[in-house]
C-alpha positions in Angstrom: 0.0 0.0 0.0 0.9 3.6 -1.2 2.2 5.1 1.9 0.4 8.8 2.2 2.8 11.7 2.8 2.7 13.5 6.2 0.6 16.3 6.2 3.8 18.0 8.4 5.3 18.0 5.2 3.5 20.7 3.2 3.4 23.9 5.5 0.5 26.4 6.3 -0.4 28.7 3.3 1.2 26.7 0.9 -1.3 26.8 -2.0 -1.4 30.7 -1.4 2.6 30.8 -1.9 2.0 28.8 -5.0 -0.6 31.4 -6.2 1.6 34.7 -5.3 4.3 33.0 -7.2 2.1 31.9 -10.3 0.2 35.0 -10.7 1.3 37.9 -9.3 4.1 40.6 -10.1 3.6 42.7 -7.4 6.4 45.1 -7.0 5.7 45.8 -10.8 2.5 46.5 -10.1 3.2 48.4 -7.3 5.3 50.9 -8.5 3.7 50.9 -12.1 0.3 52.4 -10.1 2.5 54.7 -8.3 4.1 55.9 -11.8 0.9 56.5 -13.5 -0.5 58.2 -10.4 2.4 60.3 -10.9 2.1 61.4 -14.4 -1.5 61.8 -14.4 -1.5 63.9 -11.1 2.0 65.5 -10.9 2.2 64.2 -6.8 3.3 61.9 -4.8 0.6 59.0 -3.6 0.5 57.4 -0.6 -2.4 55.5 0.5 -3.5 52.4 -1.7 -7.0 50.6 -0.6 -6.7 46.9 -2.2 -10.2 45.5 -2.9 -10.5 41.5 -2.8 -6.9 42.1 -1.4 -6.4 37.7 -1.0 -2.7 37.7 0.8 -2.4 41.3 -0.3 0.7 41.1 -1.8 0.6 44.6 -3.6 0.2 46.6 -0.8 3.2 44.7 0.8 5.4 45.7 -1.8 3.1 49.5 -1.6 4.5 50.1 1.6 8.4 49.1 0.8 8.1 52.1 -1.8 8.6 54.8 0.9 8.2 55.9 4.3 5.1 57.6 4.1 3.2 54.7 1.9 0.2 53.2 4.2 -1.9 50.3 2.5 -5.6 49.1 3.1 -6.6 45.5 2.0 -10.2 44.2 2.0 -11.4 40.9 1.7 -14.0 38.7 3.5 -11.8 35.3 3.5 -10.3 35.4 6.6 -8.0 32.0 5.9 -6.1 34.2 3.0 -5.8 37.3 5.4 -4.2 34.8 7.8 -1.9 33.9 5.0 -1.3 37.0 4.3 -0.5 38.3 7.7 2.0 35.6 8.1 3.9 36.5 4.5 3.9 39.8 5.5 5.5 39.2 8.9 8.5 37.0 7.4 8.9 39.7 4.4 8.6 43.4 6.3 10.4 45.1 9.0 8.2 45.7 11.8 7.8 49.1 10.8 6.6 48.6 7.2 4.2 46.0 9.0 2.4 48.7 11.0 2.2 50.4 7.8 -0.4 47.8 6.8 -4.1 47.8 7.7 -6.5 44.5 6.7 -10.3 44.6 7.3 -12.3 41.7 6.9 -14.7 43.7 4.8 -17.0 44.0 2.0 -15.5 45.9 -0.9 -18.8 47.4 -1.6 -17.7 49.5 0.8 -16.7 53.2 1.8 -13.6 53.8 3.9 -11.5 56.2 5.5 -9.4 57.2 5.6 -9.3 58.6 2.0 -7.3 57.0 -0.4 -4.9 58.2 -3.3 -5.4 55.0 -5.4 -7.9 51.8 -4.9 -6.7 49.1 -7.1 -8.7 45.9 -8.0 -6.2 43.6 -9.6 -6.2 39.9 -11.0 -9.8 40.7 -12.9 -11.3 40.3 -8.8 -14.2 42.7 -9.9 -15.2 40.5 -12.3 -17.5 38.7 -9.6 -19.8 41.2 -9.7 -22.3 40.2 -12.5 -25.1 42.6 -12.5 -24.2 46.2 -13.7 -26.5 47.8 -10.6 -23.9 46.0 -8.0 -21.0 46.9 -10.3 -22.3 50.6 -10.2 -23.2 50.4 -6.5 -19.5 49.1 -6.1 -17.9 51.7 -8.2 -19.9 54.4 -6.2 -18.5 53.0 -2.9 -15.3 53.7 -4.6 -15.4 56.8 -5.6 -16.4 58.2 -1.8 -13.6 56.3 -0.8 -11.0 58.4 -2.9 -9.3 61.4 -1.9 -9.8 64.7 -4.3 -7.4 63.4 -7.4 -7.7 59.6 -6.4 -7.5 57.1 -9.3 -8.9 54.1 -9.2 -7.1 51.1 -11.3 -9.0 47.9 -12.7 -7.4 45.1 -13.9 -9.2 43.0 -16.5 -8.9 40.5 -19.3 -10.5 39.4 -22.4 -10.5 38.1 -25.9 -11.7 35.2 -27.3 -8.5 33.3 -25.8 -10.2 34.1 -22.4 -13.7 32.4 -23.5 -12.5 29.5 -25.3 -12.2 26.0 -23.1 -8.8 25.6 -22.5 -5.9 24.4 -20.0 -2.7 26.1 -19.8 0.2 25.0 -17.8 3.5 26.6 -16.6 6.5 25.6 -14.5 6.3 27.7 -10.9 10.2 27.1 -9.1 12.2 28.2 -5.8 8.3 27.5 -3.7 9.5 28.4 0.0 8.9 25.5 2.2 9.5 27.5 4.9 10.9 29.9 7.0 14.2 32.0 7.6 17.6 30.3 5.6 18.3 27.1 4.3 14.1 26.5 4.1 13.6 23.7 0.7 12.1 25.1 -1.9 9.6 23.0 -4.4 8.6 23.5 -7.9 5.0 22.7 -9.2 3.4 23.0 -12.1 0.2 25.6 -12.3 -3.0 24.8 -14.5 -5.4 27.7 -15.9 -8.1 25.9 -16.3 -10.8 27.6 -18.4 -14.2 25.5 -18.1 -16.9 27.4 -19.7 -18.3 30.4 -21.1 -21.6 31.9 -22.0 -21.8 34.5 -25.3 -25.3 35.4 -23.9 -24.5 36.0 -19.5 -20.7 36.4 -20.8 -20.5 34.2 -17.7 -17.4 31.9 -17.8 -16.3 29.1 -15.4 -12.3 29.3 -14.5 -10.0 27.0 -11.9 -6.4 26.8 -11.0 -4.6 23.7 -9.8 -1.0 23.0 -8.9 0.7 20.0 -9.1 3.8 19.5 -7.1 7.5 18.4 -8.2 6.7 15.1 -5.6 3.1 14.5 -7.0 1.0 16.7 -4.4 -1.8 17.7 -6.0 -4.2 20.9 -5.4 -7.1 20.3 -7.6 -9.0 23.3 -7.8 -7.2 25.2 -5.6 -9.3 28.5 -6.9 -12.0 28.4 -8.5 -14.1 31.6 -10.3 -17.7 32.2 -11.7 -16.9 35.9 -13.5 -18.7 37.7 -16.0 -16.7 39.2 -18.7 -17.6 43.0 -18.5 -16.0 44.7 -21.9 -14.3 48.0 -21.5 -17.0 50.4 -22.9 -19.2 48.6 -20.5 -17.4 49.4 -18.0 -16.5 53.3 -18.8 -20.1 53.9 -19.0 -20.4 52.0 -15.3 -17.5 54.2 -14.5 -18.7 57.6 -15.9 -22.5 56.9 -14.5 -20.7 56.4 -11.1 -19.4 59.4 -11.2 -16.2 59.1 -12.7 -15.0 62.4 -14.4 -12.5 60.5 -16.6 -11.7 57.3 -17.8 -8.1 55.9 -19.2 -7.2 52.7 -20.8 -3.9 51.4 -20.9 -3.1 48.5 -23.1 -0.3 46.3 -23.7 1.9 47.3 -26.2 1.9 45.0 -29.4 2.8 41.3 -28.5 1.9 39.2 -31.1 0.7 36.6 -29.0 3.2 37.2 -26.0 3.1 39.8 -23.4 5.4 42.5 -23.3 4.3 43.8 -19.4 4.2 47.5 -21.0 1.3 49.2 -20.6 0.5 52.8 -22.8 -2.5 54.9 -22.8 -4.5 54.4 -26.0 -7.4 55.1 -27.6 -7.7 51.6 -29.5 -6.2 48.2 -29.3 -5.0 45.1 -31.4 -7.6 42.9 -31.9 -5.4 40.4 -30.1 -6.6 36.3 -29.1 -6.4 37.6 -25.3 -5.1 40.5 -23.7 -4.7 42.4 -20.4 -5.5 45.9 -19.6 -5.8 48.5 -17.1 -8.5 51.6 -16.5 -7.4 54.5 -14.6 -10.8 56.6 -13.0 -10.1 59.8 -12.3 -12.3 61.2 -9.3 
């Protein structure tokens, strides 16, 4: 008989490690929001509000930019906060930590105090699926932005995002554990696209991993989204209140992303792409 291996073996937060290190580029995107912020407003910003913040891994990197930089996450799950917490305790000084505050709350929310930027990254906002809650959301937003506060979405599209597919890539140097001389693992992570509706534009996604020893996390995420398009979602931004919208697209690719981002006006008809809106308050 197959012996099992010891649960001991795979520490606490694991699958969320394996997700930072699949999907995220946070200290791009943190200082890319900070540099746009920049251009648009000509200041310095320094508090960022993460909506559906997971293990909040932006605003970890937000408040290694500088002193001054405080971060707000929100989420209601309070297992990924707890992951979070304990990422952010082995990767900030104790001073950067303070620097952090984590509700378990409802995004459709208004906070204070006042942030410079709100960010909703990793397509989160695409849970919404009914444009009254997507407005009512937006609103919330907007109240919660100080005077020239942006507010950054994060979305994807394309028929590559509708078609039923299953990517794979090689994740390496997974933490283990703690401090120096932890193991690392690799794994192999699985987009799993499932389904999707042209009528709802409701589509069914998952993420597994598989480790380098055969450990498997079979849908370790799973999403029900609706694809909003981008003129959908400027007119949900502008009826919100918005005064002005931006898009910034990926500069041409051919298939392959570049990771550069420039406001524009139009962009390639491309199989799947990535871009970002800026709202202006």
């Amino acid at each position: 008989m197959k012996k099992k291996t010891p649960a001991s073996k795979y520490p606490d937060h694991l699958v969320y490690r394996l997700y930072e290190a699949a999907v995220q580029s946070a200290e791009v995107h943190a200082r890319w929001f900070d540099e746009v912020y920049g251009e648009i407003n000509g200041t310095t910003p320094n508090l960022l509000r993460e909506d559906f913040c997971g293990t909040f891994q932006i605003s970890r990197e937000w408040v290694k930019l500088r002193p001054k930089n405080f971060a707000m996450g929100l989420d209601l799950d309070p297992k990924v906060l707890e992951a979070g917490q304990a990422f952010a305790k082995e990767s900030l000084r104790a001073e950067e930590f303070q620097r952090l505050l984590l509700l378990k709350k409802n995004v459709v929310s208004e906070t204070r105090p006042k942030s410079d930027i709100v960010i909703a990254c990793n397509y989160s906002f695409f849970i919404i699926q009914d444009r009254k809650k997507l407005i009512q959301y937006f609103k919330k937003v907007r109240k919660s932005l100080a005077r020239r506060g942006l507010f950054f979405l994060e979305m994807a599209g394309g028929p590559g995002m509708q078609e039923q597919v299953r990517e794979t890539k090689v994740i390496k140097g997974i933490p283990l554990g703690t401090g120096r001389g932890t193991k690392k693992a690799s794994a192999i992570y699985f987009w799993d696209q499932k389904s999707f509706d042209p009528i709802t534009r409701n589509g069914k996604y998952a993420i597994d991993f598989r480790l380098s020893d055969g450990k498997w996390y079979r849908n370790a995420f799973t999403y029900d989204w609706r694809l909003w398009t981008i003129p959908e979602l400027k007119d949900a931004l502008t009826e919100a209140g918005f005064s002005k919208v931006r898009v910034y697209w990926e500069t041409a690719h051919r298939g392959v992303g570049t990771g550069e981002y420039l406001e524009t006006q139009s962009g390639d008809n491309a199989w799947s792409w990535i871009a970002y809106l800026a709202a202006s308050c």
